[in-house]
PDB file of N, CA, C, O and CB in Angstrom:
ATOM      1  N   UNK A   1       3.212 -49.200  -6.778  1.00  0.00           N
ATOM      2  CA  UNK A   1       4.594 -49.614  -6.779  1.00  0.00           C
ATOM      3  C   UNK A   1       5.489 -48.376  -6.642  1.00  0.00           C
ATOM      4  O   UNK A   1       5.353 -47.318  -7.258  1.00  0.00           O
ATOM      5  CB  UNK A   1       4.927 -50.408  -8.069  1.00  0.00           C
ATOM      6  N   UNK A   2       6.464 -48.693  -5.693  1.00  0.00           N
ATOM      7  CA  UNK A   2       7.315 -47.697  -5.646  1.00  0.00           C
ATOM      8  C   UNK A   2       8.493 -47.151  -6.769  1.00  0.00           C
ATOM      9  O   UNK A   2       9.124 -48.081  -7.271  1.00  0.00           O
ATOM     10  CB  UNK A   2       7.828 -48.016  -4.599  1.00  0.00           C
ATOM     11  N   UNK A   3       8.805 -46.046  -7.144  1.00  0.00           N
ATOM     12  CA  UNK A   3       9.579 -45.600  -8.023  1.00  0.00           C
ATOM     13  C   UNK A   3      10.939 -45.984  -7.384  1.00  0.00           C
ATOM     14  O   UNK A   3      11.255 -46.073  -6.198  1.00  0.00           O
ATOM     15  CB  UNK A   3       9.313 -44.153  -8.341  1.00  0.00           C
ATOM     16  N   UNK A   4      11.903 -46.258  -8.926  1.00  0.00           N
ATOM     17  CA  UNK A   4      13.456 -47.311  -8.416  1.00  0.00           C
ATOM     18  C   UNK A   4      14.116 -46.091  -7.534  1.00  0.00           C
ATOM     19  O   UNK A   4      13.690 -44.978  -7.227  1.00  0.00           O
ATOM     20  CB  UNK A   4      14.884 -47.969 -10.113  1.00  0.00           C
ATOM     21  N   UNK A   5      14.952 -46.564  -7.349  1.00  0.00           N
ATOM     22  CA  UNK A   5      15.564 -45.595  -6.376  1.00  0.00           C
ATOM     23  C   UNK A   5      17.290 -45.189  -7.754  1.00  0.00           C
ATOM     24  O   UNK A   5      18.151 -46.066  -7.829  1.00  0.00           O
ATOM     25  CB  UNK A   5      15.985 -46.735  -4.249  1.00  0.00           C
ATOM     26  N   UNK A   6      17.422 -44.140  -8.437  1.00  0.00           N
ATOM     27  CA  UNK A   6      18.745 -43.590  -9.162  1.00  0.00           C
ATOM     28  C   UNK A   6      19.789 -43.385  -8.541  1.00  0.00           C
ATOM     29  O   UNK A   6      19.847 -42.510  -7.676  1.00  0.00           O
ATOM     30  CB  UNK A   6      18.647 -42.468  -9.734  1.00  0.00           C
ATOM     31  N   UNK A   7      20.855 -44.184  -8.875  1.00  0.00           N
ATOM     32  CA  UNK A   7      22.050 -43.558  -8.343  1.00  0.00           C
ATOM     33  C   UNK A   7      22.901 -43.411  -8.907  1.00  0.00           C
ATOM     34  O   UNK A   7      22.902 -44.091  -9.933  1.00  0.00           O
ATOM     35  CB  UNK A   7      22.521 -43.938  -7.528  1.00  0.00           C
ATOM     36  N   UNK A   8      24.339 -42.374  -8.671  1.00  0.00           N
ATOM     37  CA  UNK A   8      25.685 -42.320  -9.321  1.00  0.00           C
ATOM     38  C   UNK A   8      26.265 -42.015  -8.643  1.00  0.00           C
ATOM     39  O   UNK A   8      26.025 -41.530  -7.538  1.00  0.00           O
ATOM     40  CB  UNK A   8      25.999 -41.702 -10.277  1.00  0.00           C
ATOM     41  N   UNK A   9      27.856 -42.392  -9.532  1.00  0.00           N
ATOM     42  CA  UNK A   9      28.748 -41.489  -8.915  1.00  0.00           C
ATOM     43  C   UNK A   9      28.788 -40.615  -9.287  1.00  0.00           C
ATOM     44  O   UNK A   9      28.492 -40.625 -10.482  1.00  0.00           O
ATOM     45  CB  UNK A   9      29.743 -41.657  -8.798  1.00  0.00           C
ATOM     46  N   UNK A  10      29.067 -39.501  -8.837  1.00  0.00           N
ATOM     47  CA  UNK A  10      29.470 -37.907  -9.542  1.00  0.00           C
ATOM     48  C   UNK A  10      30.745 -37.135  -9.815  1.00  0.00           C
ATOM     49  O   UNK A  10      31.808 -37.372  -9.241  1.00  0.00           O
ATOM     50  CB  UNK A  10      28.947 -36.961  -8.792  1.00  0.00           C
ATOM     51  N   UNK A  11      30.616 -36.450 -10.482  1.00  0.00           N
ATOM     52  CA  UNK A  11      31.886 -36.016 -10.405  1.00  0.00           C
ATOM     53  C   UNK A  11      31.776 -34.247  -9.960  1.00  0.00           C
ATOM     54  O   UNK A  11      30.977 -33.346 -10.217  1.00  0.00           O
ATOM     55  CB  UNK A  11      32.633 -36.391 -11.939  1.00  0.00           C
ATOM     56  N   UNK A  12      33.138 -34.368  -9.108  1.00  0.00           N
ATOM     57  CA  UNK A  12      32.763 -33.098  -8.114  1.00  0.00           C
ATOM     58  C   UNK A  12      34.154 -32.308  -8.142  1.00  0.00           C
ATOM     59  O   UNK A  12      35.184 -32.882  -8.493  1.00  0.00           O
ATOM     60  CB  UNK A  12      32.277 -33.604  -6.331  1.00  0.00           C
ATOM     61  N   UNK A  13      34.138 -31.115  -7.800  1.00  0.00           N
ATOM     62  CA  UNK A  13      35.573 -30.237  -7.906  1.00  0.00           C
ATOM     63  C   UNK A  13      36.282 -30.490  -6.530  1.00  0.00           C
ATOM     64  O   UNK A  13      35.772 -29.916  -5.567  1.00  0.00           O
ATOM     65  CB  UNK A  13      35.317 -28.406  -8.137  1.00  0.00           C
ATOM     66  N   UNK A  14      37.309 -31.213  -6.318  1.00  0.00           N
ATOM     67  CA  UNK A  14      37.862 -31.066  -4.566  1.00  0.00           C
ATOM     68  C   UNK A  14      38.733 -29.681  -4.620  1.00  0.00           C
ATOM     69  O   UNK A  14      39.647 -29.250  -5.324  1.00  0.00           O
ATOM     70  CB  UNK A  14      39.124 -32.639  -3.912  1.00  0.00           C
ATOM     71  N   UNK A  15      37.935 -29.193  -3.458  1.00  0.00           N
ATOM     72  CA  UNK A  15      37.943 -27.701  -2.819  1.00  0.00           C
ATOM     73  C   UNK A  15      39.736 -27.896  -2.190  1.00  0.00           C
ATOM     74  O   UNK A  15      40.078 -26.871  -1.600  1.00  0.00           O
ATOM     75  CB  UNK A  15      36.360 -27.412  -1.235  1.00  0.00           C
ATOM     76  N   UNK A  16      40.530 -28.670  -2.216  1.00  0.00           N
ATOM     77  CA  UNK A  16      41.801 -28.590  -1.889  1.00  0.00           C
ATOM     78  C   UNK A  16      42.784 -28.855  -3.066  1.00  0.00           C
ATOM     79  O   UNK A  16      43.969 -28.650  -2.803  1.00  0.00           O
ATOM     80  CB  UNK A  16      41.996 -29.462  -0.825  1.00  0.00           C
ATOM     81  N   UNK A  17      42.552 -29.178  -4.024  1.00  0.00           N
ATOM     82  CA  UNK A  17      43.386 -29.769  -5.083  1.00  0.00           C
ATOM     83  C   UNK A  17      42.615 -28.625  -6.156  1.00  0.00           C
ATOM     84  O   UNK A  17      43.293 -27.696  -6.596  1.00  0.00           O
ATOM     85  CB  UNK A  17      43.200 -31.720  -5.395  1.00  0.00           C
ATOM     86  N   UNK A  18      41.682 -28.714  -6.402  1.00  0.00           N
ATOM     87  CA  UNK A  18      40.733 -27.747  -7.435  1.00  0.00           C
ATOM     88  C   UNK A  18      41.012 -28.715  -8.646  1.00  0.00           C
ATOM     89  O   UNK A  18      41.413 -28.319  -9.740  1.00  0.00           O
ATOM     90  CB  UNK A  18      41.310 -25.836  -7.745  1.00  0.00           C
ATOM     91  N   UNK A  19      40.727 -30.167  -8.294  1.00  0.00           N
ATOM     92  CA  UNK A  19      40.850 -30.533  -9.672  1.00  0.00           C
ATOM     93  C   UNK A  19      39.576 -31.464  -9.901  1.00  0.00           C
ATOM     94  O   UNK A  19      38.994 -31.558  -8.820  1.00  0.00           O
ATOM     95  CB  UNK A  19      42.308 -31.277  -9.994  1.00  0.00           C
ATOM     96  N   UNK A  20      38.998 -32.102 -10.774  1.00  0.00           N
ATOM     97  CA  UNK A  20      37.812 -32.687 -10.569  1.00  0.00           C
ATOM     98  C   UNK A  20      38.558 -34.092 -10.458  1.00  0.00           C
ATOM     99  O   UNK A  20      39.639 -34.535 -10.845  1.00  0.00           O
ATOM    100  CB  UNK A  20      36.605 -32.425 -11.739  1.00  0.00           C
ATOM    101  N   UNK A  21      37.431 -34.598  -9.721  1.00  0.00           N
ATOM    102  CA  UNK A  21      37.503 -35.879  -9.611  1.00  0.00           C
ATOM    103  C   UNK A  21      36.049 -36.691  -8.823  1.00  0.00           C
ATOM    104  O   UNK A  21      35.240 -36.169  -8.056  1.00  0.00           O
ATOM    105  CB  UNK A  21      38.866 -36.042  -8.854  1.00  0.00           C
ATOM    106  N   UNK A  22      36.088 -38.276  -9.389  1.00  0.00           N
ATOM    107  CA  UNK A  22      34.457 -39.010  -9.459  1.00  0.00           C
ATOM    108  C   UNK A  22      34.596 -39.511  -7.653  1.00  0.00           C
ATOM    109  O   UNK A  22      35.722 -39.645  -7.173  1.00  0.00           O
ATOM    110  CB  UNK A  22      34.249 -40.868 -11.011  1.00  0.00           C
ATOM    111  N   UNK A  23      33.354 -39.747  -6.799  1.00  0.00           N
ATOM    112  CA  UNK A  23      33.011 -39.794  -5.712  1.00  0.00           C
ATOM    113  C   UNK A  23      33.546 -41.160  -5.737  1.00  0.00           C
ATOM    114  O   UNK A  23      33.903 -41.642  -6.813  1.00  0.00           O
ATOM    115  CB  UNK A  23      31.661 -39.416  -5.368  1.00  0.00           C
ATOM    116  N   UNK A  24      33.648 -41.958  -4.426  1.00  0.00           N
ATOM    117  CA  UNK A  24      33.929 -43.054  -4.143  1.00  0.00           C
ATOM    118  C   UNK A  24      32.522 -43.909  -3.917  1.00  0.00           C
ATOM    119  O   UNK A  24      32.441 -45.131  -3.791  1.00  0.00           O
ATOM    120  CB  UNK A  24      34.854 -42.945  -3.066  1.00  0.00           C
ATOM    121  N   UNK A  25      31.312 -42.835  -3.896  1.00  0.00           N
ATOM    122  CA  UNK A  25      29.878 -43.600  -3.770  1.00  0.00           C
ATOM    123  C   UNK A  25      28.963 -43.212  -4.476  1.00  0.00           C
ATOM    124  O   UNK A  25      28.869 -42.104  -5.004  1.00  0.00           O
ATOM    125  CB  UNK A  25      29.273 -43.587  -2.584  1.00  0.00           C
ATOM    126  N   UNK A  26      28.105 -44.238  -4.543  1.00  0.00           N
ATOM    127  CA  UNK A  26      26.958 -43.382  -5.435  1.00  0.00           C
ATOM    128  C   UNK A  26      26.142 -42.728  -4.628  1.00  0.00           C
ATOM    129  O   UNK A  26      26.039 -42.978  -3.427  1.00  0.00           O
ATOM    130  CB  UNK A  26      26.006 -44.212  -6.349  1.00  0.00           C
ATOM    131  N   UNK A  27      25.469 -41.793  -5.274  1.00  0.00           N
ATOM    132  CA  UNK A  27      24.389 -41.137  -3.885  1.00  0.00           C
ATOM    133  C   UNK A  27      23.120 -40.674  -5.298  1.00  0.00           C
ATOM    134  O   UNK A  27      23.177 -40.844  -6.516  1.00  0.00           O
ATOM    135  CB  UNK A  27      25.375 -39.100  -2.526  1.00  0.00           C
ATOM    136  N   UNK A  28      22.260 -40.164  -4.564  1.00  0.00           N
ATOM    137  CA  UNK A  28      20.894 -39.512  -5.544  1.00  0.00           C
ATOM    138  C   UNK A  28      21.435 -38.009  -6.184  1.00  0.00           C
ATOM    139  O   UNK A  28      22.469 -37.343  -6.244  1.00  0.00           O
ATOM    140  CB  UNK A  28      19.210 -39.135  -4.353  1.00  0.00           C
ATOM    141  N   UNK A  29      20.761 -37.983  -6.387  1.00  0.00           N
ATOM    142  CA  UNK A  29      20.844 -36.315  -7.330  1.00  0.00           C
ATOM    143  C   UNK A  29      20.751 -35.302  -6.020  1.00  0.00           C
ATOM    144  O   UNK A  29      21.411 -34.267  -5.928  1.00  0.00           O
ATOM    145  CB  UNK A  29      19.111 -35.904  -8.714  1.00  0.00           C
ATOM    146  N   UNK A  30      19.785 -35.796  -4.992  1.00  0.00           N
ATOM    147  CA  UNK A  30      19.536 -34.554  -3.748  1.00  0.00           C
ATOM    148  C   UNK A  30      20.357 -34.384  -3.431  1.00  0.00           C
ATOM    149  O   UNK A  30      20.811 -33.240  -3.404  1.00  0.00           O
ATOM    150  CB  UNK A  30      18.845 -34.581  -2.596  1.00  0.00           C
ATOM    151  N   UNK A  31      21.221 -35.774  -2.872  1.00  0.00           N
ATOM    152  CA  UNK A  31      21.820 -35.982  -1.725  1.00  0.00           C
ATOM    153  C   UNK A  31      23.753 -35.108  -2.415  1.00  0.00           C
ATOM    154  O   UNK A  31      24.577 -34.397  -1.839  1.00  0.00           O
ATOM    155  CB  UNK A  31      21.616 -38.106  -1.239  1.00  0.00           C
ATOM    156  N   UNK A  32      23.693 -35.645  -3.708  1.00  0.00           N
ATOM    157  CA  UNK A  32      24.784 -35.165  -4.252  1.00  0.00           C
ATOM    158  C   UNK A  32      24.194 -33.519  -4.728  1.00  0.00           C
ATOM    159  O   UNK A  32      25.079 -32.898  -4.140  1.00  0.00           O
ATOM    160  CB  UNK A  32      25.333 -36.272  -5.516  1.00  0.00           C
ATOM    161  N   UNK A  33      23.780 -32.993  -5.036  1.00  0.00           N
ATOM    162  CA  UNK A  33      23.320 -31.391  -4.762  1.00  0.00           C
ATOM    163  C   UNK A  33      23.924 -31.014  -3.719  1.00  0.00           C
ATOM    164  O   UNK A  33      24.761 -30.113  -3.673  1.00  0.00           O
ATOM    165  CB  UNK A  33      21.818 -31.062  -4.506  1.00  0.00           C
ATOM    166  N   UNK A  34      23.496 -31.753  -2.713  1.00  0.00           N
ATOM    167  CA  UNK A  34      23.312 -31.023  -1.607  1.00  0.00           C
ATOM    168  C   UNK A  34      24.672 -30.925  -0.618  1.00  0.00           C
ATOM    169  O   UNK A  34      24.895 -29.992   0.154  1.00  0.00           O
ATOM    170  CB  UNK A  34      22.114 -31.642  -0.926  1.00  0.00           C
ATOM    171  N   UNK A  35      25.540 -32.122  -0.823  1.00  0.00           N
ATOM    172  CA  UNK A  35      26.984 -32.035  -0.653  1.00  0.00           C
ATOM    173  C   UNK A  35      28.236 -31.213  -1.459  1.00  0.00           C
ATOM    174  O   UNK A  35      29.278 -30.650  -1.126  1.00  0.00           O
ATOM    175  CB  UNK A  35      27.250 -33.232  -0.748  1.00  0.00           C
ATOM    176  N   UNK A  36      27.440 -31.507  -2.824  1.00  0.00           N
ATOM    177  CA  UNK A  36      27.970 -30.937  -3.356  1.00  0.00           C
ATOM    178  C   UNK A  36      27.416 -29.809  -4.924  1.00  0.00           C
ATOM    179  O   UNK A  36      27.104 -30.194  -6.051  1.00  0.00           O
ATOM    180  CB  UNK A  36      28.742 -31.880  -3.344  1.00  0.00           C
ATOM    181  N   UNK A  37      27.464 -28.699  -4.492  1.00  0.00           N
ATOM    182  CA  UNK A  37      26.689 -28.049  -5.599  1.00  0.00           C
ATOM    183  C   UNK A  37      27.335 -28.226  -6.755  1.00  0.00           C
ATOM    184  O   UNK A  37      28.556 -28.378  -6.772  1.00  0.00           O
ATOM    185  CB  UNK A  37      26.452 -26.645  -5.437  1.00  0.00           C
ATOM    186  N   UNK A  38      26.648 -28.226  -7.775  1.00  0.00           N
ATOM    187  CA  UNK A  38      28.004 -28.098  -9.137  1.00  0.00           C
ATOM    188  C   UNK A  38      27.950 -29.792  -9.620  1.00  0.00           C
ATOM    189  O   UNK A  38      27.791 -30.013 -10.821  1.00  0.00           O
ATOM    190  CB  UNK A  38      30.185 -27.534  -8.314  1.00  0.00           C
ATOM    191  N   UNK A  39      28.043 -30.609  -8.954  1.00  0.00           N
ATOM    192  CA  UNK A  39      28.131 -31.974  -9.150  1.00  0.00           C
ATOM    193  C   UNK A  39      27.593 -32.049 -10.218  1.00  0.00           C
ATOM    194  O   UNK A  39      26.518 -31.547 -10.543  1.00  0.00           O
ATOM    195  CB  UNK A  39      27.631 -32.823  -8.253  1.00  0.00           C
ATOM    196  N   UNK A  40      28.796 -33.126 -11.279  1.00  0.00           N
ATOM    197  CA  UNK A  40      27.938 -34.138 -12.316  1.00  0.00           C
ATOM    198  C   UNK A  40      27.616 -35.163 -12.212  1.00  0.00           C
ATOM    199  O   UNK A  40      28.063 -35.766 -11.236  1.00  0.00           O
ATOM    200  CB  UNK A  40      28.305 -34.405 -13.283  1.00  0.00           C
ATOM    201  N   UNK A  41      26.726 -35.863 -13.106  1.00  0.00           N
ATOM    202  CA  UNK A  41      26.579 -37.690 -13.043  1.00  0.00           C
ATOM    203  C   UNK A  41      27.712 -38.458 -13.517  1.00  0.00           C
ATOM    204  O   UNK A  41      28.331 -37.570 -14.104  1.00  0.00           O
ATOM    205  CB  UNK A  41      25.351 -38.312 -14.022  1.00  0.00           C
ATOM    206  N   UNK A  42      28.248 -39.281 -13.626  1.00  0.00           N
ATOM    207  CA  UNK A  42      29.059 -40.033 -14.255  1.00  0.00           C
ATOM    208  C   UNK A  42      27.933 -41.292 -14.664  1.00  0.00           C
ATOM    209  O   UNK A  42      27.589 -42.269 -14.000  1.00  0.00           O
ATOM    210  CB  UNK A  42      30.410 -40.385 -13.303  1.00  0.00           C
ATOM    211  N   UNK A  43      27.514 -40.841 -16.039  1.00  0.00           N
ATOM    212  CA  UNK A  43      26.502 -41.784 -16.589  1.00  0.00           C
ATOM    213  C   UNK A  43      26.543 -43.276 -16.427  1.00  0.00           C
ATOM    214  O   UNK A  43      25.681 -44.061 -16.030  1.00  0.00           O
ATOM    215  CB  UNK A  43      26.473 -41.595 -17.892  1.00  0.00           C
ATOM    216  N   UNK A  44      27.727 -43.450 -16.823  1.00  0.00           N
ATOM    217  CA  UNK A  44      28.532 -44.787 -16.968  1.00  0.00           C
ATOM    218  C   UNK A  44      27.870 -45.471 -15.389  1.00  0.00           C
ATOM    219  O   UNK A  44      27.153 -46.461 -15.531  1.00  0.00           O
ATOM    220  CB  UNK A  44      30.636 -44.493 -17.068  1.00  0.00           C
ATOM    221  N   UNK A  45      28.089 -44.986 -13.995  1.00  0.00           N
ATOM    222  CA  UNK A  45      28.055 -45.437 -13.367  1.00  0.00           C
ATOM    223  C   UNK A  45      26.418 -45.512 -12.643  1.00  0.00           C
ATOM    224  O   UNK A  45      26.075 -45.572 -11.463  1.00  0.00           O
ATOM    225  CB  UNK A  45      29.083 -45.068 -12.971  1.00  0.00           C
ATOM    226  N   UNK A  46      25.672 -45.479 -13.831  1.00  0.00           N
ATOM    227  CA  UNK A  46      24.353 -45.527 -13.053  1.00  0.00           C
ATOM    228  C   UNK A  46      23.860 -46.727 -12.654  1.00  0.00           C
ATOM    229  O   UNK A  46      24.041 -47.796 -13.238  1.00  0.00           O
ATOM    230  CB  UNK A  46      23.337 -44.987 -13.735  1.00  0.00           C
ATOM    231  N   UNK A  47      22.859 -46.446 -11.058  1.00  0.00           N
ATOM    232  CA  UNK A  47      22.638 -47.860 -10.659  1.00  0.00           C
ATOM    233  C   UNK A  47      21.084 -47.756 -10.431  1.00  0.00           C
ATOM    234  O   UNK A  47      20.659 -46.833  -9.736  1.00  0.00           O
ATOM    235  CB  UNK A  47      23.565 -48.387  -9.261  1.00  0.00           C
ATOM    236  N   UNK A  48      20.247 -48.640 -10.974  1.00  0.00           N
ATOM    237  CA  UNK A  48      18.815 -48.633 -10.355  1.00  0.00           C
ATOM    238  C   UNK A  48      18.337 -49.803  -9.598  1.00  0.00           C
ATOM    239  O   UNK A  48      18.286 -50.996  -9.895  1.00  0.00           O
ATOM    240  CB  UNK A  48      17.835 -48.456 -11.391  1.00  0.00           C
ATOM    241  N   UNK A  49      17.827 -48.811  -7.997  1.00  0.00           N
ATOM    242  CA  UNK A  49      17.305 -50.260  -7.239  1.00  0.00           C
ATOM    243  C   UNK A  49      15.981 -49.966  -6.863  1.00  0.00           C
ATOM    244  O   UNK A  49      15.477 -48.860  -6.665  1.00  0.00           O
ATOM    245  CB  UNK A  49      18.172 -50.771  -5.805  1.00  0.00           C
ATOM    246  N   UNK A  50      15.442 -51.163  -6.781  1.00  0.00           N
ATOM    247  CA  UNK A  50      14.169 -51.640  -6.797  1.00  0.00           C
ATOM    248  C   UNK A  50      13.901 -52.285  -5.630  1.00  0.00           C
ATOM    249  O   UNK A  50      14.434 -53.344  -5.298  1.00  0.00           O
ATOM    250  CB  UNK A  50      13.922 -52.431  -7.842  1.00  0.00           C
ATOM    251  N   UNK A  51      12.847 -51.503  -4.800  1.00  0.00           N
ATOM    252  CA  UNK A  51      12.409 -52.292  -3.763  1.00  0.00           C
ATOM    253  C   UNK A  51      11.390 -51.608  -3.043  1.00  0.00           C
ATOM    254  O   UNK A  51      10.994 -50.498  -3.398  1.00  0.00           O
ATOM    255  CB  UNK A  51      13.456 -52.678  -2.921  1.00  0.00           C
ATOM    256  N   UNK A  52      10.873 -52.306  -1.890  1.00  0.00           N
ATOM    257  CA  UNK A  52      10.180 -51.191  -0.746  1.00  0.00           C
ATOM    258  C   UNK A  52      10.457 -50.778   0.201  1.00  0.00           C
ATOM    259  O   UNK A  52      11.158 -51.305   1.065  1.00  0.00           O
ATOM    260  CB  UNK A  52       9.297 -51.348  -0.261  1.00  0.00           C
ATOM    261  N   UNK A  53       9.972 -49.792   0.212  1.00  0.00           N
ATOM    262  CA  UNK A  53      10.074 -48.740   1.022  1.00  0.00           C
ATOM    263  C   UNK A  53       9.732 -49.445   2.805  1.00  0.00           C
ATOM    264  O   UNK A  53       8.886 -50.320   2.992  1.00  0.00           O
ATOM    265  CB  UNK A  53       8.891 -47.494   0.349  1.00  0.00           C
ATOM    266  N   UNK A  54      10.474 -48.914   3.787  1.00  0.00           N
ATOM    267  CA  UNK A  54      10.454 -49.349   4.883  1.00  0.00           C
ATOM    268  C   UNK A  54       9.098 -49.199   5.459  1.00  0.00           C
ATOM    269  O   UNK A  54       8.539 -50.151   6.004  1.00  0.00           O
ATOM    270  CB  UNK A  54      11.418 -48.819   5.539  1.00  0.00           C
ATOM    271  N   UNK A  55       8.627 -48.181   5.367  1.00  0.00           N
ATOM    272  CA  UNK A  55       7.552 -47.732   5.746  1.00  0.00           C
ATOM    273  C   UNK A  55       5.726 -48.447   5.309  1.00  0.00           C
ATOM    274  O   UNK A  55       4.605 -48.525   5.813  1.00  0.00           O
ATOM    275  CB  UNK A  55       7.887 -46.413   5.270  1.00  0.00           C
ATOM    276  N   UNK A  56       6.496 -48.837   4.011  1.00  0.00           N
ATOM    277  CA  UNK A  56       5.245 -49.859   3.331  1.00  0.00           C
ATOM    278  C   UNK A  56       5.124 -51.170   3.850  1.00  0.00           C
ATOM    279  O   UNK A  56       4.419 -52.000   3.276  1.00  0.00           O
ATOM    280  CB  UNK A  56       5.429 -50.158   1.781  1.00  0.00           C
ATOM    281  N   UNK A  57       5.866 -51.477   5.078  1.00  0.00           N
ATOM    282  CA  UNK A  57       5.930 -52.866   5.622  1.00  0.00           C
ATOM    283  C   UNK A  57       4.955 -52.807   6.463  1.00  0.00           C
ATOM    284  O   UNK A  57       4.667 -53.790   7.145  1.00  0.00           O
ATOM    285  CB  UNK A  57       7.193 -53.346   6.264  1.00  0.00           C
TER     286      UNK A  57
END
C-alpha cells in the first residue's frame, strides 16, 4: 500500500512586502522547500490523501 500523500499550507516570507504570509495552496514539504526555502507548515491546515499511484494501474 502506498504511503498518504501530506499536505499544507505554508507559511512563507513575500520577497516584496517582507512580511509573512500562508500560501493559497497546499503543496508537500519538497515541493514547498523547494519554492520556497525557509517555509513553515501551517499545522492547522493539514491534508492527508489516500490513493494510487498512477503508475500502479
Amino acid at each position: 500500500m502506498a504511503e498518504p500523500l501530506i499536505l499544507y499550507r505554508w507559511w512563507i516570507t513575500d520577497g516584496v512586502t517582507g512580511k509573512r504570509r500562508l500560501t493559497r495552496y497546499r503543496m508537500t514539504e519538497a515541493d514547498a522547500l523547494a519554492r520556497h526555502p525557509g517555509a513553515e507548515p501551517d499545522l492547522a491546515s493539514r491534508e492527508e490523501r489516500h490513493g494510487t499511484a498512477y503508475c500502479e494501474l
